[in-house]
MARBA-3410 file (N, C-alpha, C, O; in Angstrom, 1 decimal):
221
98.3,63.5,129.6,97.5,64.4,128.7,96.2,63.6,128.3,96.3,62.6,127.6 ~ 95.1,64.1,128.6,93.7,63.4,128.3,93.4,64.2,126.9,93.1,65.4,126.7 ~ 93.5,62.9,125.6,93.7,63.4,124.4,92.5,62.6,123.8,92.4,61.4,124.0 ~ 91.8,63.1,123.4,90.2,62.5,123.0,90.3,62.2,121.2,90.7,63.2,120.5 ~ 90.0,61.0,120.6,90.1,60.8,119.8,89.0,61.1,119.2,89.3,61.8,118.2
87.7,60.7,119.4,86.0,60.8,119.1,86.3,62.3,119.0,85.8,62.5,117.9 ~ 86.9,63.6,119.5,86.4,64.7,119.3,87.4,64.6,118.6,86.9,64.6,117.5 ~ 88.3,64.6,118.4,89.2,65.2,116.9,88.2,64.6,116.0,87.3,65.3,115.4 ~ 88.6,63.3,115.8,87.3,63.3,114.5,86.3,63.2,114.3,85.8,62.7,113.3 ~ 85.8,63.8,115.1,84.2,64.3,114.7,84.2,65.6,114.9,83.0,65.9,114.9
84.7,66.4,115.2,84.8,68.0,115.8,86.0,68.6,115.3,85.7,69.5,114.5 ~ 87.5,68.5,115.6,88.8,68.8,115.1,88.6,68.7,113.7,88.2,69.5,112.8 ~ 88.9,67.6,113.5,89.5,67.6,111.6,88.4,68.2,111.0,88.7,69.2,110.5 ~ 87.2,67.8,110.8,86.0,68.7,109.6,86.0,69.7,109.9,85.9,70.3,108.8 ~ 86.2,70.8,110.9,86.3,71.8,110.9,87.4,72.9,110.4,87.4,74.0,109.8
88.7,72.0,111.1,90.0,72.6,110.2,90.2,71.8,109.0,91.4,72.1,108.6 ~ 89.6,71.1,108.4,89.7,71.1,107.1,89.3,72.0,106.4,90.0,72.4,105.5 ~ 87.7,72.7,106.7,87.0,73.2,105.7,88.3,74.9,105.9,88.6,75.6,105.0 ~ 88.7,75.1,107.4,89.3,76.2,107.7,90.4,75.9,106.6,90.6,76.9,105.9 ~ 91.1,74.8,106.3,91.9,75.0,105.6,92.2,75.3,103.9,93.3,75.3,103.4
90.9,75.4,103.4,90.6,76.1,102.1,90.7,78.1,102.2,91.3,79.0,101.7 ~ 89.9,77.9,103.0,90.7,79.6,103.3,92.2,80.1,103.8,92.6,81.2,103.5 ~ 92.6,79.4,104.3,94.3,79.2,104.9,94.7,79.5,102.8,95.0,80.5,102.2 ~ 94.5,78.6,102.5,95.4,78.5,101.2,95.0,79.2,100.6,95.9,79.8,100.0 ~ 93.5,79.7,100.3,93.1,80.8,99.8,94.0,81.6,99.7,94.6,82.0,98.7
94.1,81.9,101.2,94.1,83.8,101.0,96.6,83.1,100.7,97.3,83.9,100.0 ~ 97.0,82.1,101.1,98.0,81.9,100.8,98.9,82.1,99.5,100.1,82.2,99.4 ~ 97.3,82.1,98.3,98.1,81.4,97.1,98.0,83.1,96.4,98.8,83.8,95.9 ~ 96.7,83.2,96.5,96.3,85.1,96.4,97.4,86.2,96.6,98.0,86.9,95.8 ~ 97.6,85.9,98.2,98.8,87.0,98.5,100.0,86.7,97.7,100.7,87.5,97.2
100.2,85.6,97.6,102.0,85.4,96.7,101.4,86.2,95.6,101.9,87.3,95.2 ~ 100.2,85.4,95.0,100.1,85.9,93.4,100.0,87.3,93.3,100.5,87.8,92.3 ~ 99.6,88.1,94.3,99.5,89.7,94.2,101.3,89.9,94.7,102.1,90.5,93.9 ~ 101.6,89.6,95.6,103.6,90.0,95.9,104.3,89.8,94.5,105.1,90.6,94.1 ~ 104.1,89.0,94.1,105.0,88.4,93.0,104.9,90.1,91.7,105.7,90.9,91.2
103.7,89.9,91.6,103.2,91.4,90.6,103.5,92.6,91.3,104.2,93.3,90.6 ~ 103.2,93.0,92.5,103.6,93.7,93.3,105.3,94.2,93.2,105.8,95.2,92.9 ~ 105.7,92.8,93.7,107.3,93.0,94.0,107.5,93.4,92.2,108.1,94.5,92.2 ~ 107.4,93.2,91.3,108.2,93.7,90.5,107.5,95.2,89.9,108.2,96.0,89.2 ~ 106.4,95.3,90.1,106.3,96.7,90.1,106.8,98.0,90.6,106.6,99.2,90.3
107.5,97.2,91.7,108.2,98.2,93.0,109.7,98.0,92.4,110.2,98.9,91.7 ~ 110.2,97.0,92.6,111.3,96.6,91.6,111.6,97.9,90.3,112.5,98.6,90.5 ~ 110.9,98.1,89.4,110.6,98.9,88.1,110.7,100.1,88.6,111.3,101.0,87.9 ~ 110.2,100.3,89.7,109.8,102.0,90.1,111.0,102.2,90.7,111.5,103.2,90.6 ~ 111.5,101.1,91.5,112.4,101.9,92.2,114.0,101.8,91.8,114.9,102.4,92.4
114.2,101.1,90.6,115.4,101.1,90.0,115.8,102.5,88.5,116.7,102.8,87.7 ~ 114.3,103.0,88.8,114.2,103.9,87.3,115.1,104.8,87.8,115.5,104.7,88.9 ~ 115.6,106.1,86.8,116.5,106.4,86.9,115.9,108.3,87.3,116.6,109.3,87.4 ~ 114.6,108.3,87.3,114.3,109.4,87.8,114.1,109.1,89.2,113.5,108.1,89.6 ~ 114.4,109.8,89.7,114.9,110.1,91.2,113.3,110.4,92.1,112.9,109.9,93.1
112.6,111.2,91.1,111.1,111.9,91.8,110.3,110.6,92.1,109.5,110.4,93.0 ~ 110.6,109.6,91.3,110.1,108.0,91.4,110.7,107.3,92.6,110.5,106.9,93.7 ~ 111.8,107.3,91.7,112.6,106.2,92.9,113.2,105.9,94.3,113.5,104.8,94.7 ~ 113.4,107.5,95.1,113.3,107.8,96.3,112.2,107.5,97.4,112.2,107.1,98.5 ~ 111.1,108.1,96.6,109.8,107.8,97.4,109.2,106.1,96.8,108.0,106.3,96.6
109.3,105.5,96.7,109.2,104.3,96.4,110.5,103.7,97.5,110.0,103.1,98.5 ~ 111.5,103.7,97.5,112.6,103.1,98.4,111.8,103.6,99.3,110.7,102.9,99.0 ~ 111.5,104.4,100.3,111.4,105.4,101.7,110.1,104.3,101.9,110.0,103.7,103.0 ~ 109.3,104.1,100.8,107.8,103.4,101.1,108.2,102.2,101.5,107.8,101.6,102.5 ~ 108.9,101.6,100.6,109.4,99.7,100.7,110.1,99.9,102.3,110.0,98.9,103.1
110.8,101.0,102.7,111.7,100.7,104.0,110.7,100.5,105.1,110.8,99.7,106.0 ~ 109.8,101.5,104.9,108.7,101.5,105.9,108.1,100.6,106.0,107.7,100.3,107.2 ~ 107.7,100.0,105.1,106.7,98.5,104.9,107.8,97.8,105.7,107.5,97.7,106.9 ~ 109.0,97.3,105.3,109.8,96.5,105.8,110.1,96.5,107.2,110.4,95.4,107.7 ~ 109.9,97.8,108.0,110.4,98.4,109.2,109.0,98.0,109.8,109.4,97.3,110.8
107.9,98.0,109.9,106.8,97.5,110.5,106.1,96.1,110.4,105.8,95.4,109.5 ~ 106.0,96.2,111.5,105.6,94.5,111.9,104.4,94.1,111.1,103.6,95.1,111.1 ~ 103.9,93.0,110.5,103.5,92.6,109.6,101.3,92.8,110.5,100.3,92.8,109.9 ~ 101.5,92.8,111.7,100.3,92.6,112.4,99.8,94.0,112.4,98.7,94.3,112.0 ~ 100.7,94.9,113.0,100.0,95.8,112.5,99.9,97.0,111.2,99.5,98.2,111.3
100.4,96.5,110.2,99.8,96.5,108.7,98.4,96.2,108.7,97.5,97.0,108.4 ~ 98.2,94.7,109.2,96.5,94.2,109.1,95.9,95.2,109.7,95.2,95.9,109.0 ~ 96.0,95.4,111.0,95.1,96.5,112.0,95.2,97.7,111.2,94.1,98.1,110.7 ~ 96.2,98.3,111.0,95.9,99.6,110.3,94.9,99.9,109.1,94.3,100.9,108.9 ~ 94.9,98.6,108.1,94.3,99.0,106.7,92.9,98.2,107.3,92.0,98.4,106.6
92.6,97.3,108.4,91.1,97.0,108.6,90.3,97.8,109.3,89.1,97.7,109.3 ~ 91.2,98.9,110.1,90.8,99.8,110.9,90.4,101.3,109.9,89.5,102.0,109.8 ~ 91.8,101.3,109.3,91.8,103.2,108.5,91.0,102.9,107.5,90.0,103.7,107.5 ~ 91.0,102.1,106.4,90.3,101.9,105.2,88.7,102.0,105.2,88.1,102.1,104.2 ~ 88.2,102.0,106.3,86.7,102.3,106.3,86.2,103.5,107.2,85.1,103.9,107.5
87.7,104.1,107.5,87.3,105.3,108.0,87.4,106.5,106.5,86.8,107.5,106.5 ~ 88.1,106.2,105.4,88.4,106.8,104.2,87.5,106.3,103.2,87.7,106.3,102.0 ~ 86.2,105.7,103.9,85.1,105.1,102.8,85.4,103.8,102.0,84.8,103.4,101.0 ~ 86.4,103.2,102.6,87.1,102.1,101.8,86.3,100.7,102.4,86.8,100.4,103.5 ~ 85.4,100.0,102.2,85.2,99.1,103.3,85.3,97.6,102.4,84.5,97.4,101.5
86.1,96.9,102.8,86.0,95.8,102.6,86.5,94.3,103.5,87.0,94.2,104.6 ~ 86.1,92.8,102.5,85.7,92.0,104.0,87.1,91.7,104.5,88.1,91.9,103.7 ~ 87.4,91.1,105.9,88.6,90.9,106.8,89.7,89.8,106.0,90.9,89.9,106.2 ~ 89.1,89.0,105.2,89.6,88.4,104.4,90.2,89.0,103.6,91.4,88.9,103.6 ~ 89.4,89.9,102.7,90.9,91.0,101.5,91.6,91.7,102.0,92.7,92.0,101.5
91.4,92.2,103.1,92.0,92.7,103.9,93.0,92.5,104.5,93.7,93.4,105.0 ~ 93.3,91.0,104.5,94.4,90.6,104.9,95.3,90.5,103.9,96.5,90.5,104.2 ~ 94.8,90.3,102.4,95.5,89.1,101.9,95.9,90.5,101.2,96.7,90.2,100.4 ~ 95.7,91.5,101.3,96.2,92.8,100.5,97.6,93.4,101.6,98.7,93.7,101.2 ~ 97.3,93.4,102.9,98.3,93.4,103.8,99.6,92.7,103.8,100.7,93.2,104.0
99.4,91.4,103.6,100.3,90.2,103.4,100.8,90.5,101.9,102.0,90.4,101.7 ~ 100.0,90.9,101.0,101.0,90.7,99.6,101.2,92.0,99.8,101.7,92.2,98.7 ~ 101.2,93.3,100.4,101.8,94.6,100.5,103.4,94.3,101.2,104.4,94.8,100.8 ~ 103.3,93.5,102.0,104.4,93.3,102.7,105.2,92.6,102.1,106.3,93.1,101.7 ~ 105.1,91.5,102.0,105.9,90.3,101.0,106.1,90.9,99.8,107.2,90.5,99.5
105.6,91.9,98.8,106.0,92.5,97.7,107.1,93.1,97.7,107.8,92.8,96.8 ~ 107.7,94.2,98.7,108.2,94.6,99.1,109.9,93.9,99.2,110.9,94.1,98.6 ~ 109.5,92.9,100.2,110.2,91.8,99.9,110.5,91.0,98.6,111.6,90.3,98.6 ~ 110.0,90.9,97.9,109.9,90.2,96.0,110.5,90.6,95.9,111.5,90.0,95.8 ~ 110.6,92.5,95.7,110.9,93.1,95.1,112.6,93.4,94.6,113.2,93.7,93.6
112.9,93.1,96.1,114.5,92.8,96.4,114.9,91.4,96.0,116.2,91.4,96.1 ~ 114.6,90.6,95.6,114.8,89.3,95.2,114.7,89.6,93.5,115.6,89.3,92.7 ~ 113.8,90.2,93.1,114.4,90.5,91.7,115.4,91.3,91.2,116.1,91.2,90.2 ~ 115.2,92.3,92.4,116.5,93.2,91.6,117.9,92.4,91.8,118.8,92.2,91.0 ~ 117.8,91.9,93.1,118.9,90.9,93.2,119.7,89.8,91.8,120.8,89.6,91.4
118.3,89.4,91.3,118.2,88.2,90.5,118.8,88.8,89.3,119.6,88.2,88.6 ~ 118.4,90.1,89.1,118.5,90.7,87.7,120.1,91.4,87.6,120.8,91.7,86.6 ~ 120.6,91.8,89.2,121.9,92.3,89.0,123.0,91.0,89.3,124.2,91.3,89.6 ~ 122.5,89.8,89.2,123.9,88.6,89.0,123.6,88.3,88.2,123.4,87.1,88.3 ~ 123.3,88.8,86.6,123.3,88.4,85.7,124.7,89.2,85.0,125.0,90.3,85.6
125.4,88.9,84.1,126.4,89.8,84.4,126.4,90.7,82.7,126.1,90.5,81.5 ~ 126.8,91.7,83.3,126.6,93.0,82.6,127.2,92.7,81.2,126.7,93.5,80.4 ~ 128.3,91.6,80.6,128.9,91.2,79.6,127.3,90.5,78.8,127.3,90.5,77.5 ~ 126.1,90.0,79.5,125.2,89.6,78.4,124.7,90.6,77.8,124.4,90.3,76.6 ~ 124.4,92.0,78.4,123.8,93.0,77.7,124.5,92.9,76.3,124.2,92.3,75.3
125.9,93.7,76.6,126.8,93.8,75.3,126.7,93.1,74.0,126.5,93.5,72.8 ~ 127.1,91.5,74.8,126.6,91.2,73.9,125.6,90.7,73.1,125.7,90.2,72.0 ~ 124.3,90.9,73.8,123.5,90.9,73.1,123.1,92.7,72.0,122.7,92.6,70.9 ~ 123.3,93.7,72.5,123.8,94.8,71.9,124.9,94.5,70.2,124.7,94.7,69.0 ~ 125.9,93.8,70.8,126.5,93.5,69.5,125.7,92.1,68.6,126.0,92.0,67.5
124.9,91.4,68.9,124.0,91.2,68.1,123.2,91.7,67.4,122.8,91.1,66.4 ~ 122.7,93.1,67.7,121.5,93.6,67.2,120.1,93.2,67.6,119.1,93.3,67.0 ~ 120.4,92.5,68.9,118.8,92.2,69.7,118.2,93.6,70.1,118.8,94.6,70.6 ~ 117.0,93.5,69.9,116.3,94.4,70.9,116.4,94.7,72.1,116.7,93.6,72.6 ~ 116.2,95.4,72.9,115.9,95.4,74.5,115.1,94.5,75.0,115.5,93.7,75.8
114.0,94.6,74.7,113.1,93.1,75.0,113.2,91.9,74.9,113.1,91.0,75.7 ~ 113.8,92.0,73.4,114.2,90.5,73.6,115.4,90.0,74.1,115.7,88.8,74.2 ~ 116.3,91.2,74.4,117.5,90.3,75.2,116.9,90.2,76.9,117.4,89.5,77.7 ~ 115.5,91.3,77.0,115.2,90.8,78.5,114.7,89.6,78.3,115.3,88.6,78.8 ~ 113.5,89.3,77.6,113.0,87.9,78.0,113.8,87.0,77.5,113.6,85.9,77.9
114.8,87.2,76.7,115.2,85.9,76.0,116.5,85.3,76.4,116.8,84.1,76.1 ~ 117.5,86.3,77.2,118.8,86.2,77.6,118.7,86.4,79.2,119.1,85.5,79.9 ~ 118.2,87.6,79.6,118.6,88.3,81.0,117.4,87.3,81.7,117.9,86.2,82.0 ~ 116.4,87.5,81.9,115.3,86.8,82.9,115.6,85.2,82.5,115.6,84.5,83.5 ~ 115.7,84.7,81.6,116.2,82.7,81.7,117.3,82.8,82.6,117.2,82.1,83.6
118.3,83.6,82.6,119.4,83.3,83.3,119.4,83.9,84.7,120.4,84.0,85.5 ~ 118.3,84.3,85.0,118.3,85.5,86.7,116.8,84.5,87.3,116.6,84.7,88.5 ~ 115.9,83.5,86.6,115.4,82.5,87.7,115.9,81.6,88.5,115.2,81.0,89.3 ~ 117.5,81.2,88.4,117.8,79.9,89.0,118.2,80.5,90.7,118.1,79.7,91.6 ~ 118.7,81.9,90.9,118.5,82.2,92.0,117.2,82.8,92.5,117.0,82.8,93.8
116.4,83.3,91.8,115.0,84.3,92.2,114.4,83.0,92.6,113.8,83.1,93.7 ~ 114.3,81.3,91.9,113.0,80.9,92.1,113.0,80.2,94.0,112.1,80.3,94.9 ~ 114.6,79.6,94.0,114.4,79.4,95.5,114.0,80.2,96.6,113.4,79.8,97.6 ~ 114.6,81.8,96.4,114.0,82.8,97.3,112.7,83.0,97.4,112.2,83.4,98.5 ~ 112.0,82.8,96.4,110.3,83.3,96.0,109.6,81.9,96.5,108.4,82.0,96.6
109.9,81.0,96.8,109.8,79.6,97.4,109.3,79.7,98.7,108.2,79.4,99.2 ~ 110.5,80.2,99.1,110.5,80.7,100.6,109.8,81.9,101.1,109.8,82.1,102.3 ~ 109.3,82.7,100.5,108.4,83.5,100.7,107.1,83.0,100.6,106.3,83.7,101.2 ~ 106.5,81.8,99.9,105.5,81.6,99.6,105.2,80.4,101.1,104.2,80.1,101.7 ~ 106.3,80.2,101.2,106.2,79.5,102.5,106.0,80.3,103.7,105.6,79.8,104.7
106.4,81.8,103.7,106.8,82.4,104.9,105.1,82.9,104.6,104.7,83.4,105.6 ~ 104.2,83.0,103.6,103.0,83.7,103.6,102.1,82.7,104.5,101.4,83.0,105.5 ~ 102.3,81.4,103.8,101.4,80.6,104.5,101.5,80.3,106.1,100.7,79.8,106.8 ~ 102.5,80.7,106.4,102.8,81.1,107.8,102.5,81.9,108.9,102.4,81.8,110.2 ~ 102.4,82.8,107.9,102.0,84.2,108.3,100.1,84.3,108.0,99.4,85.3,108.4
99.7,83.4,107.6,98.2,83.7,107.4,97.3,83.4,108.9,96.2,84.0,109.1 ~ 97.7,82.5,110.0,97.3,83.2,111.0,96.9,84.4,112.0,96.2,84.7,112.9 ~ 98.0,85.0,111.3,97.7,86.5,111.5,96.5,87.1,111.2,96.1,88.1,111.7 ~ 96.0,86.6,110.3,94.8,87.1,109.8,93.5,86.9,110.7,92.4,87.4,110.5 ~ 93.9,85.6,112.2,92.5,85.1,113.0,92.9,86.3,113.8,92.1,86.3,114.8
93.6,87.3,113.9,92.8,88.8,114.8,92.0,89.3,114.4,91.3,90.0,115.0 ~ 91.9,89.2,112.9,90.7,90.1,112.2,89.6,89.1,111.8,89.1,89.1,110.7 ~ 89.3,88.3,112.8,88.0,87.2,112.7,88.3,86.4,111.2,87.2,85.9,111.0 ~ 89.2,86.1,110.2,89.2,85.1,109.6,89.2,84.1,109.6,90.3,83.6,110.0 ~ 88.3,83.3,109.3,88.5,81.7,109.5,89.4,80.5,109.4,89.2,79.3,109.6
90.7,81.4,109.0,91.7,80.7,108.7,91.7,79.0,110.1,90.9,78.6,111.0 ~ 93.1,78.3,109.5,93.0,77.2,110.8,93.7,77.4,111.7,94.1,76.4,112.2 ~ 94.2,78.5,112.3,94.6,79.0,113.8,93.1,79.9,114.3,92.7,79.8,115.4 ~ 92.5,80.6,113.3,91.6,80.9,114.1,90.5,79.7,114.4,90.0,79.5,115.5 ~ 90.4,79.1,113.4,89.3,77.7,113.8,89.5,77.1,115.2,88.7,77.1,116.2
90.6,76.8,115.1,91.2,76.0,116.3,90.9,76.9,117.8,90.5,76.3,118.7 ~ 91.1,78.2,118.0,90.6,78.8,119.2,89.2,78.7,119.5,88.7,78.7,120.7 ~ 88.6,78.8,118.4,87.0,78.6,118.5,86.7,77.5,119.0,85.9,77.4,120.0 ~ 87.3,76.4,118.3,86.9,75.0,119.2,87.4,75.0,120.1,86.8,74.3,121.0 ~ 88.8,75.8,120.6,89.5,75.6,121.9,88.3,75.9,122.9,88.1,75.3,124.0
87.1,77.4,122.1,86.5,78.8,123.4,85.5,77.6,123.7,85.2,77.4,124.8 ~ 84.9,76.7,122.4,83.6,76.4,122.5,83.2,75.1,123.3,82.1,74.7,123.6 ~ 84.7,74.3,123.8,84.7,73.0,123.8,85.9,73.0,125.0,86.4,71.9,125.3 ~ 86.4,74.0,125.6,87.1,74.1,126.7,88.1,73.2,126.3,88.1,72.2,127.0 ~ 88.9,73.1,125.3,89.4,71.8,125.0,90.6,72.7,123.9,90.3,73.0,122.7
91.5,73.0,124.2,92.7,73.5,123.5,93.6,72.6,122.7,94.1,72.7,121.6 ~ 93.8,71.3,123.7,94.9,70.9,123.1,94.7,70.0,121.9,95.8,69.9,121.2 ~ 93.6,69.4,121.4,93.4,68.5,120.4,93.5,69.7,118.9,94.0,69.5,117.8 ~ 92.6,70.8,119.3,92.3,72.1,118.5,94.2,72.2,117.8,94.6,72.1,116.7 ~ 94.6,72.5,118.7,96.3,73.6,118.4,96.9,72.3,117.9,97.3,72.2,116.7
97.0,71.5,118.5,97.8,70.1,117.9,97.7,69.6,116.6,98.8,69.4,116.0 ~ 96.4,69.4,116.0,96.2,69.3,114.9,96.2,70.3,113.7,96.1,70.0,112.5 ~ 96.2,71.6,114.5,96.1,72.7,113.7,98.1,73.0,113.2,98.5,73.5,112.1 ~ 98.9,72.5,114.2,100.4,72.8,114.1,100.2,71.5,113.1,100.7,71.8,112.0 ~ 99.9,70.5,113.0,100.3,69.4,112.2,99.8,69.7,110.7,100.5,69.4,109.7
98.7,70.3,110.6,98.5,71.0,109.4,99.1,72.1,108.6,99.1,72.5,107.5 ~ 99.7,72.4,109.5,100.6,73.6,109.2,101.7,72.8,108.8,102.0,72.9,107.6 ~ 102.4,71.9,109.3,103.7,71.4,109.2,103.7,70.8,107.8,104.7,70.9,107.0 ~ 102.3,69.9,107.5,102.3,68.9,106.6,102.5,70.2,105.4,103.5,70.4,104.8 ~ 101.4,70.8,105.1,101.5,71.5,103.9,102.5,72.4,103.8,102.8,72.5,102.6
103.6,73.3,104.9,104.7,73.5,104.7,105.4,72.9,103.8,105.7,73.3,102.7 ~ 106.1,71.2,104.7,106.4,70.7,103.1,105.9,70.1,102.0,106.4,69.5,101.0 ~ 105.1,70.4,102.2,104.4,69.9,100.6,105.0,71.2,99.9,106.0,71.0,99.2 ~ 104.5,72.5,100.1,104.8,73.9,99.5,106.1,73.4,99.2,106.5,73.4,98.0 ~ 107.1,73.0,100.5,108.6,72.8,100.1,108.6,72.1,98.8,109.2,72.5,97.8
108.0,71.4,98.9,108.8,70.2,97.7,108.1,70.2,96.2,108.7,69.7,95.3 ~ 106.6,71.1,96.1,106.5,71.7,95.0,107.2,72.8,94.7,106.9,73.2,93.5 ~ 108.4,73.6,95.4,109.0,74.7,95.0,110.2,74.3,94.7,110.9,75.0,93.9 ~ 110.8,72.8,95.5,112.1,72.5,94.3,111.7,71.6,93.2,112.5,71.3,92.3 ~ 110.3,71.0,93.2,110.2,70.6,91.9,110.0,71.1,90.3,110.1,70.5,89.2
109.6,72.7,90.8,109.6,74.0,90.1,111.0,74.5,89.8,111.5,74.8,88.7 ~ 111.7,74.6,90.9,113.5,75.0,90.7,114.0,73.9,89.9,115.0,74.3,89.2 ~ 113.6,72.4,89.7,114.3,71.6,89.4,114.0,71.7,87.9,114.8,71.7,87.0 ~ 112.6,71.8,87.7,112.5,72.1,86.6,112.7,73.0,85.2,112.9,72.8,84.0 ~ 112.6,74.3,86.1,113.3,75.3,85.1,114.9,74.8,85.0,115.4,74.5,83.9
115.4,74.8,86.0,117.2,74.2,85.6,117.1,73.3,84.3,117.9,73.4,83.4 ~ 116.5,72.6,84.3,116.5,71.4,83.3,116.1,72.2,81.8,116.6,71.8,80.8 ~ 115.1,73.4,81.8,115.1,73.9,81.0,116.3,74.9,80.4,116.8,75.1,79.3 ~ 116.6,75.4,81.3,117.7,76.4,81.3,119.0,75.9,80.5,119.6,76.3,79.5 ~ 119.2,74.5,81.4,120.7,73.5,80.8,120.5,73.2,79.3,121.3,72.5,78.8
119.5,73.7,78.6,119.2,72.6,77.5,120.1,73.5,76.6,120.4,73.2,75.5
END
């Protein structure tokens, strides 16, 4: 394999570096919109009126049931035929947290139904409010399983943000084909582009059990 050092660094790395501020960009964005998302969906679809909560499930199945690539195509293609136009970038990162929300969404109801139904009571036989037995009893005791799941979603986004180089974003999979088109030279491009991927994977990993590790410690106190 004729592997050129001079062009990775001077050509490869400055380039998917700078690609790699957009990578995380749109990475940290989409969680932050799923996370709000998923429990909005969460709320709607656990209520107890039915005219809500039916068509809300039916919408989450369908999100779930379609492949995440063409979500992007659809809303960068339909949204500007409905007067909607915006750049390839939000466009993704609204696709990505539509889908991953979806997904949140089931991680909290999950989180919220192993808490076990004896805390309501007794917080009821206290005389707590509703509120405050949610923030103060139910949600401390329903992060030690939500936060590892939501972990891993935040890892599965940054994953997923290549997807975004069909719709010309400069993410670092799309960088890397450009230098692949411009420089006939693929393999230094993708190699270093998978090792960037891998490295900040775990990094993501290990800021997400340093976050699990720490709420536990708060939780035990």
């Amino acid at each position: 394999m004729d592997w050129r050092w001079d062009f990775t660094f001077e050509v490869v790395l400055p380039r998917l570096w700078e690609a790699a501020g957009i990578t995380v960009y749109a990475t940290v964005a989409s969680f932050l919109l799923a996370l709000v998302g998923g429990l909005i969906l969460m709320v709607l679809k656990t209520s107890r009126n039915r005219i809500i909560s039916v068509p809300v499930t039916e919408f989450m199945e369908l999100i779930r049931a379609t492949p995440l690539l063409v979500q992007i195509f659809f809303l960068f293609f339909v949204l500007p035929e409905v007067g909607i136009t915006l750049p390839p970038l939000t466009t993704g990162i609204l696709a990505i947290a539509l889908y991953n929300s979806t997904l949140c969404a089931e991680v909290y109801r999950a989180g919220l139904q192993a808490v076990p139904a004896g805390q309501w009571e007794a917080a009821r036989a206290l005389n707590l409010s509703p509120l405050r037995t949610f923030t103060r009893i139910i949600v401390p005791q329903s992060l030690p399983p939500i936060i590892p799941a939501l972990g891993n979603y935040l890892i599965a986004i940054f994953k997923e943000t290549p997807l975004l180089s069909f719709v010309a974003v400069g993410e670092i999979m799309h960088a890397s084909k450009v230098i692949g088109s411009e420089y006939y030279r693929f393999t230094e491009a993708v190699t270093i582009a998978g090792i960037f991927f891998l490295v900040m994977s775990l990094v993501s990993a290990q800021l997400v059990r340093m976050v699990e590790n720490y709420l536990n410690r708060i939780i035990l106190r």
